[in-house]
Structures are given as structure tokens and as C-alpha cells.
C-alpha positions in Angstrom: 7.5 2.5 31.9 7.4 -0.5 29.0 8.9 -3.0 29.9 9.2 -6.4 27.4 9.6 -8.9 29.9 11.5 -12.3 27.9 11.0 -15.6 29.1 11.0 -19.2 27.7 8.4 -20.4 30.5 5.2 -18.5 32.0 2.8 -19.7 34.5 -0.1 -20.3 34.0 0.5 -21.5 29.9 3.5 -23.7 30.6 5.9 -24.3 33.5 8.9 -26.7 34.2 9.6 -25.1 37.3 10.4 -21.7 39.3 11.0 -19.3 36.4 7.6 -20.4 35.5 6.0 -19.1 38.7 8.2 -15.5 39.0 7.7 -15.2 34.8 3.8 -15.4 35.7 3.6 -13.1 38.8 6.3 -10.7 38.2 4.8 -8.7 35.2 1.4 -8.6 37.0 2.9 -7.0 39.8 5.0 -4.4 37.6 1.4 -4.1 35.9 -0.3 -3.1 38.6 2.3 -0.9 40.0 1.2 1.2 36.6 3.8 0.2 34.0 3.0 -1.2 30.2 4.4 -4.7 30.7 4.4 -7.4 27.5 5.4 -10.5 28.3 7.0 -12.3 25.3 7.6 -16.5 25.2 7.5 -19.6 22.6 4.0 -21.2 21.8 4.9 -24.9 22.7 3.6 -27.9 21.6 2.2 -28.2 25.4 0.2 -24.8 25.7 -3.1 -26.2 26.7 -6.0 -25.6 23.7 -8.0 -23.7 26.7 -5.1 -20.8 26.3 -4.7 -20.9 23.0 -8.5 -20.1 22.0 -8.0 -17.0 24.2 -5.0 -16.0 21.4 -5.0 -13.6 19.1 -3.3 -14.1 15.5 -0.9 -10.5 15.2 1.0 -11.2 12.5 4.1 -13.2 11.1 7.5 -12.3 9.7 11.0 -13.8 8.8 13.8 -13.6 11.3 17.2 -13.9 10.2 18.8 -16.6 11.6 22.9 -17.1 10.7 22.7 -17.5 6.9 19.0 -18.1 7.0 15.4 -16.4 7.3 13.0 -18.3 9.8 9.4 -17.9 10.1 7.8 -16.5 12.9 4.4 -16.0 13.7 3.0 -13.9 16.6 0.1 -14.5 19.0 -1.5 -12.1 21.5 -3.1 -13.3 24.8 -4.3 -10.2 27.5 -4.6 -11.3 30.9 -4.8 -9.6 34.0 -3.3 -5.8 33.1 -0.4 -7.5 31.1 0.1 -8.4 27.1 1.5 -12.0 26.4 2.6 -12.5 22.6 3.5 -16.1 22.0 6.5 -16.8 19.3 5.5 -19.3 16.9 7.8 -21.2 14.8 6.6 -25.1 14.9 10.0 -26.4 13.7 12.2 -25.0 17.1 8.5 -25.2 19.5 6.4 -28.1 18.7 8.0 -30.7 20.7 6.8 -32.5 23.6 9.3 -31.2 26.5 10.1 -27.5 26.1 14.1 -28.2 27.2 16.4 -31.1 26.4 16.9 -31.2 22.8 19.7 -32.2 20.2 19.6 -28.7 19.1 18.5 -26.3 22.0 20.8 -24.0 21.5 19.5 -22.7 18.1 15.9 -23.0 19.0 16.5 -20.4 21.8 19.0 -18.5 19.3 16.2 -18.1 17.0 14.0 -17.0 20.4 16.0 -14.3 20.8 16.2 -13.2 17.5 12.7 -13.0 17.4 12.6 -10.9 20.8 14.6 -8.3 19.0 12.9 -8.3 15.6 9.4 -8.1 17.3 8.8 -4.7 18.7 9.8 -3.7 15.6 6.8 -5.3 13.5 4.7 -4.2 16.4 5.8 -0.6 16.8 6.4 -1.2 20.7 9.6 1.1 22.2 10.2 -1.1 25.5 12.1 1.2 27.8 13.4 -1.8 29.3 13.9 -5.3 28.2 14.3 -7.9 30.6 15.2 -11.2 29.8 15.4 -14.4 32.3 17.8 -17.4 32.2 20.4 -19.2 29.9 17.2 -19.2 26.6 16.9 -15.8 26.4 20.7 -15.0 26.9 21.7 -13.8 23.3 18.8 -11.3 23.7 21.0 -8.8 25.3 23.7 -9.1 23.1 21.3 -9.1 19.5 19.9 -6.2 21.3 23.4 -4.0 20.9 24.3 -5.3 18.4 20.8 -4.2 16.5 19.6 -1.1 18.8 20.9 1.4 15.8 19.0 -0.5 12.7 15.7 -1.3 15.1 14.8 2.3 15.9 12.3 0.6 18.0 15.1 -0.4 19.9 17.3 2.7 20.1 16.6 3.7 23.9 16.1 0.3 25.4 18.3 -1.0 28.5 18.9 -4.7 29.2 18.6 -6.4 32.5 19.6 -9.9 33.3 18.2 -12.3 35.6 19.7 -16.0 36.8 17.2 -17.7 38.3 19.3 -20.7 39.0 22.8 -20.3 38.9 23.2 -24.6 38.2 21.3 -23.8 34.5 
């Protein structure tokens, strides 16, 4: 099975808490069990330089964001049996804490535009797409309302996980 596992934290890259730690163990697991996983998460401003040497360039594109195009560029990190591609847009990501900003919501609105758009520039057909927590939350809804125009995207199921039911 691919799976496209979605999360704004990962452990070991960057972490603020618990979704960190499952986000970095779950997809190894699911890994080694035999599936295709790709994890998918914002570069931040506070992903060390030690990962980021280990990165890839893929590619960058425009995502459409309300009434605007936003850049996007893509990184690739392989680690332990899984794929990580880091989202790059420095406007919504550079920023010293990864939470707690004026405009949060559209930073992880543009997130989760870029998790749909994405398998498209990369030809990946995730059978599943799993997103975690309140910042990846539109994913699921951008992906039905996109599935039939992403033909990427046609056959992919949603699932949903609260981590924390306070956030």
C-alpha cells in the first residue's frame, strides 16, 4: 500500500511535542511492515543544517492559494525505509516557532494545498492519505474537492487523526 502520511511536525527534523514522536515512528513501522510510506511536512526555519544537507532539491511549483498562486518548493530526505519531502515556502515556514502566529491559519491552508497539488508533480497515486491534527485539516476536504482534476488523486481515501483533542 502508499500511503502519504501528512504532518506539520516529524521527529527527528523538528518536534514541539507528541505528534512529533508518533509522526517519526509511525511511518517506519508501516515501512517495515512492507508498505511505500512518504512522509510529507514544512521545511522550518528550525530544521537543523545537519538534515538539511541530507535533502534533496525535487522540484518547485505554484499552488493556488484563494485568489493567489504561492510558490512551493520540494525537498527529498530517505531515511530508514521511508521518503520525507519537505514543503518549502519561506514566507508561511521561516519563522522561529513552527506554531503561534498572526496568520497560522493560512500558512497551514497553503500546507494543505500543497499536500494535494504534490503527488501530482511527483506522479505518486497514495492509496491512502493520512493527515494528523488541526494543520493539516483542510487536506481532506481539498482532497474531494480536487480527487477528479488530480488523477493522481482519483482513488485515494482520507484518514484523520486527533492527537490531542485540546488543539
Amino acid at each position: 500500500m502508499k500511503i502519504m502520511y501528512v504532518t506539520s511536525e516529524c521527529a527527528p527534523f523538528i518536534k514541539t511535542g507528541g505528534l512529533a514522536d508518533v509522526a517519526g515512528s509511525l511511518p517506519q513501522a508501516l515501512a517495515k511492515e512492507g508498505h511505500q510510506v512518504t512522509v510529507i511536512l514544512p521545511l522550518y526555519q528550525g530544521v537543523s543544517q545537519f538534515w538539511r544537507d541530507q535533502m534533496t532539491f525535487l522540484k518547485h511549483f505554484n499552488v493556488s492559494l484563494s485568489w493567489r498562486q504561492a510558490y512551493c518548493g520540494l525537498f527529498q530526505l530517505e531515511r530508514e525505509g521511508v521518503t520525507y519531502w519537505f514543503v518549502d515556502n519561506e514566507y508561511y515556514f521561516k519563522r522561529y516557532d513552527i506554531y503561534g502566529h498572526f496568520d497560522d491559519a493560512e500558512r497551514f491552508a497553503f500546507f494543505s494545498r500543497a499536500i494535494i497539488e504534490t503527488p501530482e508533480h511527483m506522479c505518486f497515486a497514495p492509496d491512502v492519505l493520512h493527515c494528523n491534527d488541526w494543520q493539516t485539516a483542510l487536506a481532506p476536504i481539498y482532497l474531494l474537492e480536487e480527487r477528479y482534476r488530480l488523477s493522481t488523486l482519483a482513488n485515494t481515501r482520507s484518514v484523520f487523526t486527533i492527537h490531542n483533542i485540546e488543539y
